[in-house]
C-alpha positions as CSV (number, residue, x, y, z in Angstrom):
1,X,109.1,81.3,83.0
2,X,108.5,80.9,86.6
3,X,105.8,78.9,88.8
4,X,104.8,80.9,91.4
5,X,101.7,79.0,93.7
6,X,98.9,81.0,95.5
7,X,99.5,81.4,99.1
8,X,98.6,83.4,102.3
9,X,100.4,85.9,104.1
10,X,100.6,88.5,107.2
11,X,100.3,92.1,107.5
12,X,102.4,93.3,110.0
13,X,102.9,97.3,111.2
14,X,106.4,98.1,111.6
15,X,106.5,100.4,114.7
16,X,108.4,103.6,115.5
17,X,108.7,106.2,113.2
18,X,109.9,104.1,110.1
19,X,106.1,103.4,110.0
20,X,105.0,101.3,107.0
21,X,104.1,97.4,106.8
22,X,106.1,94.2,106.8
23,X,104.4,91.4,104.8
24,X,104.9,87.7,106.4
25,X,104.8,84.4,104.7
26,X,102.3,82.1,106.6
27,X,104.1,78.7,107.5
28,X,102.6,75.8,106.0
29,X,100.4,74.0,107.8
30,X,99.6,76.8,110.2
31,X,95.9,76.6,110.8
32,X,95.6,78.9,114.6
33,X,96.6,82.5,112.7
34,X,94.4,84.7,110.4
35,X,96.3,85.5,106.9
36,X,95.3,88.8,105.9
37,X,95.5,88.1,102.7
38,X,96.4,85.8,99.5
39,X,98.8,86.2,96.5
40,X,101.5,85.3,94.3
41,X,104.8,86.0,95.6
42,X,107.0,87.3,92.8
43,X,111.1,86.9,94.1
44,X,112.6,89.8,92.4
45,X,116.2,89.6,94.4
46,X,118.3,89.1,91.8
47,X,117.1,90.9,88.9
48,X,114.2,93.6,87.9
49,X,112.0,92.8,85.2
50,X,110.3,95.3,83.4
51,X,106.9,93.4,83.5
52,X,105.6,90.5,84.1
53,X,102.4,89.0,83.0
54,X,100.2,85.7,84.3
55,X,99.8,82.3,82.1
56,X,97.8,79.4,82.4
57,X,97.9,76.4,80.3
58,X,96.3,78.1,77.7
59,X,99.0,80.5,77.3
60,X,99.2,84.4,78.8
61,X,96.5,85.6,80.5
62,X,94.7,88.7,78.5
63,X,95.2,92.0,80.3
64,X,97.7,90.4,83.1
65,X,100.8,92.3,82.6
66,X,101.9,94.6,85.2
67,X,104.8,97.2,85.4
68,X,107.3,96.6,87.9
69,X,109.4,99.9,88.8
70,X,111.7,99.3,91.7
71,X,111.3,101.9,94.7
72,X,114.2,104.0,95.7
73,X,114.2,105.3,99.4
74,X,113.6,109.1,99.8
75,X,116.2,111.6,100.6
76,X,115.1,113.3,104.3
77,X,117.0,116.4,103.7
78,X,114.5,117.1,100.6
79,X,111.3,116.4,102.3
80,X,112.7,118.8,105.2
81,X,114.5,121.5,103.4
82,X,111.2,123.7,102.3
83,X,110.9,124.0,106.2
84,X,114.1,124.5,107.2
85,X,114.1,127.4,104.3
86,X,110.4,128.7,105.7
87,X,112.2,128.8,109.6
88,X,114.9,130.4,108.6
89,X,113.4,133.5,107.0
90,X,111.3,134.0,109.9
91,X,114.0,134.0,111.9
92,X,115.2,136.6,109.9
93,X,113.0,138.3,109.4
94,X,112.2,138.6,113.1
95,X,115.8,139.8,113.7
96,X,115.4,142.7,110.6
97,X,112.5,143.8,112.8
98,X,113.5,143.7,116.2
99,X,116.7,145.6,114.9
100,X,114.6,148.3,113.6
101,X,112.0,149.0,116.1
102,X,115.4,149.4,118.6
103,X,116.9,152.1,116.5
């Protein structure tokens, strides 16, 4: 089991067209910027649990588990191809056309 302390951190927009958010630890002892928020930071580097759950001294904390499922980055071919597909037909079709009004 690991300690994990309460803590603040930064939102950050990453800009360009990555788009998203990076989230920043807040240095200790650094009163002049606004966190955005607080939480538990939960260092998952090394290996991928398939839960994990809160505990006090009293033992786990009812209704604290959460699933962790790891995000895998999306393939930009797939989210393209139903356009790609939609412009080519159209391109066809225009051709089948243009082919027949000639002749």
């Amino acid at each position: 089991m690991e300690r994990v302390e309460y803590q603040p951190f930064l939102v950050e927009q990453i800009p360009g067209k990555t788009l998203g958010y990076r989230i920043i630890d807040v240095p200790e002892g650094e009163t002049s910027v606004s966190t955005s928020f607080y939480a538990f930071k939960v260092d998952l580097a090394n290996q991928v649990p398939d839960t994990i759950r809160l505990s006090d001294a009293g033992g786990e904390i009812a209704g604290s588990a959460r699933s962790i499922r790891p995000v895998a980055p999306r393939n930009p071919l797939r989210m393209v191809s139903p356009a790609i597909v939609v412009l080519l037909t159209g391109g066809f079709l225009v051709c089948v056309r243009r082919r027949s009004t000639r002749g």
